[in-house]
C-alpha positions as CSV (number, residue, x, y, z in Angstrom):
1,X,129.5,117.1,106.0
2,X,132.7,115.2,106.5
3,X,134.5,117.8,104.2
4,X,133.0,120.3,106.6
5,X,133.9,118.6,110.0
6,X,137.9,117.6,108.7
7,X,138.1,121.0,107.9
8,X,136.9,122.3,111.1
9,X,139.2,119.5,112.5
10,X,142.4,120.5,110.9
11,X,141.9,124.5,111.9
12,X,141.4,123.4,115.6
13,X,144.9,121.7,115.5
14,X,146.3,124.5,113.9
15,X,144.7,126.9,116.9
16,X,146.2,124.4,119.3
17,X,149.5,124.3,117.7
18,X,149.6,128.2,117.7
19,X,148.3,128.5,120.8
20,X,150.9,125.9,122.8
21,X,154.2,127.6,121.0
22,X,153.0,131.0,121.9
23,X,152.5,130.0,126.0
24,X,155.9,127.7,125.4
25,X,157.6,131.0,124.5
26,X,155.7,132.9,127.1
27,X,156.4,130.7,129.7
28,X,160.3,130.4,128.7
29,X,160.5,134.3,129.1
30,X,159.1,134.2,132.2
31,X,162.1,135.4,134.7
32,X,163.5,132.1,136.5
33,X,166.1,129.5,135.6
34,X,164.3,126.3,135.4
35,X,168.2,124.6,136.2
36,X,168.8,126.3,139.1
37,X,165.1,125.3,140.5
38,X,166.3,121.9,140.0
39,X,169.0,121.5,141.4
40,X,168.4,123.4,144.5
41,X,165.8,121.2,145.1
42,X,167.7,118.1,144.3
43,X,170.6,119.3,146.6
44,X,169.4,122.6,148.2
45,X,172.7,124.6,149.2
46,X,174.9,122.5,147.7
47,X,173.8,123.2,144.3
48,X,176.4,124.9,142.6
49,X,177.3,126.5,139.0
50,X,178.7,122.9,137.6
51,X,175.4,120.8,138.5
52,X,173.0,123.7,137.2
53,X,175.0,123.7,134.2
54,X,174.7,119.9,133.9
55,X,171.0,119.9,134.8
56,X,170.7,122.6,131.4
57,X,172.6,120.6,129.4
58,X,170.5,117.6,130.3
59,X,167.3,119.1,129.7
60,X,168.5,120.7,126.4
61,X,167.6,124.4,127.9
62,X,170.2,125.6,126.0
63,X,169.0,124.7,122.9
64,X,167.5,127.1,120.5
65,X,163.8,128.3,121.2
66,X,162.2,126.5,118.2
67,X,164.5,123.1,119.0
68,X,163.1,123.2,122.7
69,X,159.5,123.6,122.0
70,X,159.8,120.7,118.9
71,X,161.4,118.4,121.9
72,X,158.7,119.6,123.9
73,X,155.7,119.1,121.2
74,X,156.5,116.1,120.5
75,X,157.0,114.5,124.2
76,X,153.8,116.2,125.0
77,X,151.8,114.3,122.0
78,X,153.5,111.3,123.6
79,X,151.5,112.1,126.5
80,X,154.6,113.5,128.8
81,X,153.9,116.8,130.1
82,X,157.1,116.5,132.2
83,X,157.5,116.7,136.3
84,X,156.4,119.3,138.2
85,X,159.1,121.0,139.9
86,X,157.2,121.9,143.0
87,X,155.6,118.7,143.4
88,X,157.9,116.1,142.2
89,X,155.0,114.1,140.2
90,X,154.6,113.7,136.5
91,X,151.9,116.1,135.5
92,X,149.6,113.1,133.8
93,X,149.5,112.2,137.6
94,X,148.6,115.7,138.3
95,X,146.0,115.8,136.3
96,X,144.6,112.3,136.9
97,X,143.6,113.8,140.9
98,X,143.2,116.8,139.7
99,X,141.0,117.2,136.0
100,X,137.8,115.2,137.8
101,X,137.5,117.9,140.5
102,X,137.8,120.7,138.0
103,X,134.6,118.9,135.6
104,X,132.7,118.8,138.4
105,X,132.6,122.2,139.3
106,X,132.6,123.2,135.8
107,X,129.6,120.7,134.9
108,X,127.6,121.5,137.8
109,X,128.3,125.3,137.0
110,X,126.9,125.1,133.4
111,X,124.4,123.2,134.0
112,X,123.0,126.0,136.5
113,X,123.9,128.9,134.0
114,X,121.5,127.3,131.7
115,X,119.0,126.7,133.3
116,X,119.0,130.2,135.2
117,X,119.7,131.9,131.8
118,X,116.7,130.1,130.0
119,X,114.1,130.5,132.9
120,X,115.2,134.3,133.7
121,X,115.2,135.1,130.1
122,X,111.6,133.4,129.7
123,X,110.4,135.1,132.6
124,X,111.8,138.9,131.2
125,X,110.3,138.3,127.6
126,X,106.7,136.6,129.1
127,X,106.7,140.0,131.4
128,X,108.1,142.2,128.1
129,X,108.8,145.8,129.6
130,X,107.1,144.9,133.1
131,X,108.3,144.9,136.5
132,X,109.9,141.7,136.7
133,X,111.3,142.3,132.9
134,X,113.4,145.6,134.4
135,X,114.2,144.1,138.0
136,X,115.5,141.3,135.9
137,X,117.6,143.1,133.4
138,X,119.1,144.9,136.7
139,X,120.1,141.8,138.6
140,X,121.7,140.8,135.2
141,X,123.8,143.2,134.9
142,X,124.6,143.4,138.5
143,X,125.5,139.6,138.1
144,X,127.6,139.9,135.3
145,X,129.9,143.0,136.6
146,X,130.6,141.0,140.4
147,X,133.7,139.6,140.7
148,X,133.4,135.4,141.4
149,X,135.8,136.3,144.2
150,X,133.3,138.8,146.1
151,X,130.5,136.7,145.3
152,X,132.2,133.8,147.0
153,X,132.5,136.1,149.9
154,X,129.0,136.8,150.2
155,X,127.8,133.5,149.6
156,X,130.1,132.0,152.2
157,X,129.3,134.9,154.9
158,X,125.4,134.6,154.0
159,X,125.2,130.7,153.5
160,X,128.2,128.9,155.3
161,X,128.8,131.4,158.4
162,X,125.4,133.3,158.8
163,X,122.8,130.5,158.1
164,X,125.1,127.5,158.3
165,X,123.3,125.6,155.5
166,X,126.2,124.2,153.2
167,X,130.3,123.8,154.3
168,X,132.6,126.6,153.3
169,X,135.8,124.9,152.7
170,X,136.1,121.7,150.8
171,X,134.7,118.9,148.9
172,X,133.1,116.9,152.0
173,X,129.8,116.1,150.3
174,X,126.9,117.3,147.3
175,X,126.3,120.3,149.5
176,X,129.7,121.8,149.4
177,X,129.5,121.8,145.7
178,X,126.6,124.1,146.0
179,X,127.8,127.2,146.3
180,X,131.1,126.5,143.9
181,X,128.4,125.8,141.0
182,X,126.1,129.2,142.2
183,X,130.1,131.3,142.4
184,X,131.2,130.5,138.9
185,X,127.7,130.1,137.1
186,X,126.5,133.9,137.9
187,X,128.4,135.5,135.6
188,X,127.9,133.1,132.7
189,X,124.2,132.6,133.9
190,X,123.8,136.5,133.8
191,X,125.1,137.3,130.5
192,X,123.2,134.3,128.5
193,X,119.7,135.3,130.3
194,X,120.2,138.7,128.6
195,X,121.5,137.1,125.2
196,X,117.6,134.5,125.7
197,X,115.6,137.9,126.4
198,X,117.4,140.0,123.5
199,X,116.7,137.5,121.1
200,X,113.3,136.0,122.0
201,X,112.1,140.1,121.5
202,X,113.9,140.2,118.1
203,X,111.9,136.3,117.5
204,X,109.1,138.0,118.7
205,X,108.4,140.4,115.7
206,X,109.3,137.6,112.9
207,X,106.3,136.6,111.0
208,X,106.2,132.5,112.3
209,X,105.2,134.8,116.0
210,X,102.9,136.3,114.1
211,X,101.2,133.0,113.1
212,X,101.2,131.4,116.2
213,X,98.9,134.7,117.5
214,X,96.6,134.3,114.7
215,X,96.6,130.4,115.8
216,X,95.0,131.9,119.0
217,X,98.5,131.4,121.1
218,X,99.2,133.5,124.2
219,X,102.3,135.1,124.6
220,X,103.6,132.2,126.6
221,X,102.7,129.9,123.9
222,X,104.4,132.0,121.4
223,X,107.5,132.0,123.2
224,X,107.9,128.9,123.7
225,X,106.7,126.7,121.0
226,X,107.7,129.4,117.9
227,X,110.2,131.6,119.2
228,X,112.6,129.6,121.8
229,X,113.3,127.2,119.3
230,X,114.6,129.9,116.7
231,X,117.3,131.2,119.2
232,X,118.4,127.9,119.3
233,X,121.5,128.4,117.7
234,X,122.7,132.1,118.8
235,X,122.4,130.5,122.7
236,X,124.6,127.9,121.8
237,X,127.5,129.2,120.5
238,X,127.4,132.4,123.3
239,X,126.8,129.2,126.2
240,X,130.2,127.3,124.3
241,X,132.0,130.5,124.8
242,X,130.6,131.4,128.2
243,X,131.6,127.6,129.1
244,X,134.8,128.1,128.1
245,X,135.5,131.4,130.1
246,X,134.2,129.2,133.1
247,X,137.4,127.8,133.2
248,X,139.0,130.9,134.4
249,X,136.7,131.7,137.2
250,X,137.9,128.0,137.9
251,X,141.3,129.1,139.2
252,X,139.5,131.9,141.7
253,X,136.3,129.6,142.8
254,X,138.6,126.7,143.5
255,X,141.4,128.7,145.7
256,X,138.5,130.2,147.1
257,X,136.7,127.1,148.5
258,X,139.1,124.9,148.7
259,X,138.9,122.5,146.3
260,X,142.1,120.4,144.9
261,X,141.5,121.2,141.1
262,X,143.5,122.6,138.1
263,X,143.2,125.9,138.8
264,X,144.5,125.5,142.3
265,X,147.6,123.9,141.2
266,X,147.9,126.7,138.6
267,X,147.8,129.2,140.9
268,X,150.4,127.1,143.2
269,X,153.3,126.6,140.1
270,X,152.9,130.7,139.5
271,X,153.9,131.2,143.2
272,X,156.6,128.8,143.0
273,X,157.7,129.0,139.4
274,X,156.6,125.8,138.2
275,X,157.8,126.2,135.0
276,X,157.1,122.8,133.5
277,X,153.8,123.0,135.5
278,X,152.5,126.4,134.4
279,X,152.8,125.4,130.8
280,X,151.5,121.9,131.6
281,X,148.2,123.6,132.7
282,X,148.5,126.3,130.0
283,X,148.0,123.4,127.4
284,X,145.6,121.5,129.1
285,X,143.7,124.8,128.8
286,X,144.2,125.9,125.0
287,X,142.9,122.1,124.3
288,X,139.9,122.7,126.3
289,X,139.2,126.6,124.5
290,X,139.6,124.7,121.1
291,X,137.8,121.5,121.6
292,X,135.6,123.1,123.2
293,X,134.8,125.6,120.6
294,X,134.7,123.0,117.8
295,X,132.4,120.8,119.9
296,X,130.0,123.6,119.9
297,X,130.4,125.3,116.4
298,X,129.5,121.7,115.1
299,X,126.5,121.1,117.0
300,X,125.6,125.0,115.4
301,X,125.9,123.5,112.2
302,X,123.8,120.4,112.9
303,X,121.0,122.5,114.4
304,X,121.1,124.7,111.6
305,X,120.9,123.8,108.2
306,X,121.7,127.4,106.7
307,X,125.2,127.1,108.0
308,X,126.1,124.1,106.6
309,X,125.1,125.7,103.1
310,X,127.1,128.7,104.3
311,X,130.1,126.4,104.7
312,X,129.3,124.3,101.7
313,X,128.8,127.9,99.4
């Protein structure tokens, strides 16, 4: 098992190190010079071709590609991300305000998806071709094409404007988390209920179901004491991936309602070329996919003893 987890280990660093030299050269290319922005900022029209070279000789900009992003790497490791150029802070400072606002909405959001996605995907295989299995199927996939920005939209028009129940701008109290959490979790929520009701049917016809009947078992009986614990491991690795793609419906959720995350400032260093913040935020994001990702394929092989042979074989 150790083998098995250093393994695991050493590819996630790898992904990470892949990852974070491919947004370094991504966000290098983008159009821009990251010596100009400085020094109009340090001296706004006074900035001229001597102090922006200066600034690029300072900052080692032109260095070679590979030089740059091992100078990078390695301050980065050191736990310096660098300044943000629109801001001014260092962007551990950044993400000291700005990381717990972000896990919020991202904890409250998953924790919703799974419990919609469990009790709607229940509720479709207890009614197993009825009514409520079809009217569910439709909202599912109804709720996994809608965009989290029109969804916001209707949520704030129905709930904030129309009824006046919850705020619709900002983090003022529990209840303006509420429909943050419902905007990002419908999508995720939608497409794991339909991954629990695919695969409690295909639990369904497996001989252990079969057993449980013949133990005198109703359906809902079957379902829950035989078959939902056998999808155990196919609903955890789509909700790790699901999680992780929660993370992009951060950015529009959080612009959205107002709420001073990671995404928000994301979506502010794009607008103002924030070079050292976009690819600040970029690896705070690969380090999240990965970890993420490992987190979750780990728990997999805990809950599952076949895939530790698999590994092992």
């Amino acid at each position: 098992m150790r083998r098995m987890f250093l393994r695991r280990a050493g590819l996630a660093l790898f992904l990470m190190l892949a990852a974070t030299a491919l947004t370094f050269a991504i966000v290098t290319a983008a159009p821009g010079n990251v010596a100009a922005l400085i020094a109009e900022r340090a001296a706004g029209a006074g900035a001229d071709g001597e102090m922006i070279k200066r600034i690029a000789d300072e900052l080692g900009l032109n260095d070679p590609l590979p030089v740059r992003y091992v100078h990078w790497l390695g301050k980065a490791v050191a736990g310096d991300l660098g300044e943000s150029l629109r801001t001014g802070k260092p962007m551990m400072d950044e993400f000291a305000e700005r990381i717990p606002v972000t896990a919020l909405l991202l904890f409250g959001g998953g924790v919703i998806a799974l419990v919609l996605s469990i009790g709607l995907g229940l509720w479709g295989a207890v009614s197993n071709g009825g009514v409520v299995d079809r009217l569910l199927h439709g909202a599912a996939l109804i709720g996994a094409s809608t965009p989290n920005f029109f969804v916001a939209a209707m949520l704030v028009i129905v709930f904030a404007v129309g009824l006046g129940w919850v705020p619709s701008f900002g983090a003022s109290g529990a209840t303006s988390w509420l429909l943050p959490w419902f905007t990002i979790a419908l999508f995720p929520a939608s497409v794991l209920a339909r991954v629990v009701r695919v695969n409690l049917q295909e639990a369904m016809s497996r001989p252990f179901a079969t057993t449980g009947f013949a133990k005198g078992l109703s359906r809902r009986g079957v379902l829950l004491r035989e078959a939902l614990p056998n999808i155990a491991v196919p609903f955890i690795t789509t909700f790790g991936a699901q999680f992780t793609l929660m993370i992009i419906g951060a950015i529009v959720v959080e612009r959205v309602f107002g709420l001073n995350g990671v995404g928000a400032f994301f979506i502010e260093a794009i607008r103002f070329r924030d070079f050292v913040g976009m690819q600040a935020v970029l690896t705070l994001f690969v380090v999240f996919f990965v970890s993420v990702n490992l987190f979750v394929d780990l728990i997999a092989m805990f809950a599952d003893p076949r895939l530790r042979r698999a590994r092992r074989a």
